[in-house]
N, C-alpha and C positions, 0 to 999 in steps of 0.2 A: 504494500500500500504506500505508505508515505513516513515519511520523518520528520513529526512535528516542531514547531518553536515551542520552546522552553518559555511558560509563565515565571517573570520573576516576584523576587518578594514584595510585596507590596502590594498586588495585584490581588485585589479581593476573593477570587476564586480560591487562593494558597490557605483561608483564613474560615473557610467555609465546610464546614462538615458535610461529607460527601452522600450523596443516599445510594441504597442497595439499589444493585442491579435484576430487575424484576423478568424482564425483556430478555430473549436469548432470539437476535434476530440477526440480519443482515448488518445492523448500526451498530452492533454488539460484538460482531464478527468483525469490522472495520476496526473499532476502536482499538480492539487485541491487537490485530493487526499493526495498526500506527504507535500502539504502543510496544509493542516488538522493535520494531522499525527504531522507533526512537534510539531503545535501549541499547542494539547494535553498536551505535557509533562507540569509539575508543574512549576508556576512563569512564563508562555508565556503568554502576552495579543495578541502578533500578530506576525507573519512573513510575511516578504515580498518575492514574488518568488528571487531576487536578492541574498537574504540572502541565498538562497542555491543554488547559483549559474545558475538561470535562469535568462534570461534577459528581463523578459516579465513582463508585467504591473497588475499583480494580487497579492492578497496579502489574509489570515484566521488572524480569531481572534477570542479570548477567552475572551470576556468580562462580568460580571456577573453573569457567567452559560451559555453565549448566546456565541456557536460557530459557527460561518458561512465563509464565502469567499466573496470576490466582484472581478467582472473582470474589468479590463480600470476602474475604481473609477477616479472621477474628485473630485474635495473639490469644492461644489458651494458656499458655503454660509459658513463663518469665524461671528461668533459674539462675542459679552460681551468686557472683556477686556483681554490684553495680562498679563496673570500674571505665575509668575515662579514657575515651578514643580518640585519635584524629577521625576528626569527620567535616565534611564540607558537601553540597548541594547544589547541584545544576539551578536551582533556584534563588540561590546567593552568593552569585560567580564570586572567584577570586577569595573566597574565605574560608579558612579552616579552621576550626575550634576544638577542646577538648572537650568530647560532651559524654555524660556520663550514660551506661546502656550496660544491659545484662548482657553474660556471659553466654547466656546458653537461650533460647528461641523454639518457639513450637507454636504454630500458626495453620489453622483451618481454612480450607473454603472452596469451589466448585469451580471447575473448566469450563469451558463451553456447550458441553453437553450434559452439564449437571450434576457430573460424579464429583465425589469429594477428592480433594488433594490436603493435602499434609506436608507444610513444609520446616522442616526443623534444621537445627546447624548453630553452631556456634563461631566465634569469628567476623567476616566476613557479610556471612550467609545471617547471622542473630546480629548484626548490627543495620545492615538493607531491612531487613523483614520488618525490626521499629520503626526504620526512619518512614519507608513507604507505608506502612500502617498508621504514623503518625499525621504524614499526611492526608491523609484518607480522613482523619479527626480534626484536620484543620490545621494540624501545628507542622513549624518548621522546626527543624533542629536548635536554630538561636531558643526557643522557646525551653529546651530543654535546660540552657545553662545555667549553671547557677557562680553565684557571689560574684568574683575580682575576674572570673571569665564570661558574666553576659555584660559585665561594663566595657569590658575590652572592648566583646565582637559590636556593642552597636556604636562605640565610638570609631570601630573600622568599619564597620558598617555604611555612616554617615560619611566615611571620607571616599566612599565607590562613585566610579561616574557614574554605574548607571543606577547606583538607587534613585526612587521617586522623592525628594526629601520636602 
């Protein structure tokens, strides 16, 4: 299909809780689609449909060689301990933060043709599965930081060309 543009931060859609996907149609088929496509390009572990301006609850990813999709993804199971990552976001180019995220991941939800998929992993693979899940609730990873690292990122934040300030 296509290779979407990247919504950036600021952009209302990013801040929006995303609704289930009810519809398994042709628009539905597309969307996986361009959200494949997306996720393709070099340096993507994931995107979320938000990210490019759909407000529905799915999200691809690129983890290890392993690209796939999930539809409605729920996060069942969070383990290990909360410990701080680099992380950074097609949605807030040019910046990386240490943002805290569990160790370990276990996440539900349905393909295209309605069977359940199961995706679990740690690393990597339990660090994508929050942030795109996060997404899906509205939030961006700044959102995650806490104390003397969310003052940093939105004082680099404000100094981006392309934030909306």
């Amino acid at each position: 299909m296509t290779v979407r543009e990247i919504r950036l931060f600021g952009d209302p859609v990013l801040k929006t809780v995303s609704e289930p996907i009810k519809t398994f149609d042709q628009k539905t088929q597309a969307l996986i689609e361009d959200l494949l496509d997306t996720t393709k390009l070099p340096g993507r572990a994931g995107v979320a449909a938000p990210q490019i301006g759909v407000n529905l609850r799915a999200f691809s990813f690129n983890v290890d060689g392993q690209l796939g999709y999930i539809i409605n993804p729920v996060l069942v199971e969070v383990s290990g301990d909360k410990v701080l990552v680099d992380e950074g976001c097609l949605s807030v180019p040019e910046l990386w933060h240490k943002t805290p995220r569990y160790e370990h991941v276990k996440a539900t939800g349905i393909d295209l043709d309605g069977e359940p998929i199961e995706l679990h992993g740690s690393g990597l693979m339990a660090q994508m599965l929050q942030h795109e899940c996060d997404h899906l609730d509205g939030l961006v990873y700044l959102d995650r930081l806490e104390g003397e690292e969310r003052k940093i990122a939105m004082k680099n934040l404000r100094a981006t060309d392309w934030f909306m300030k």
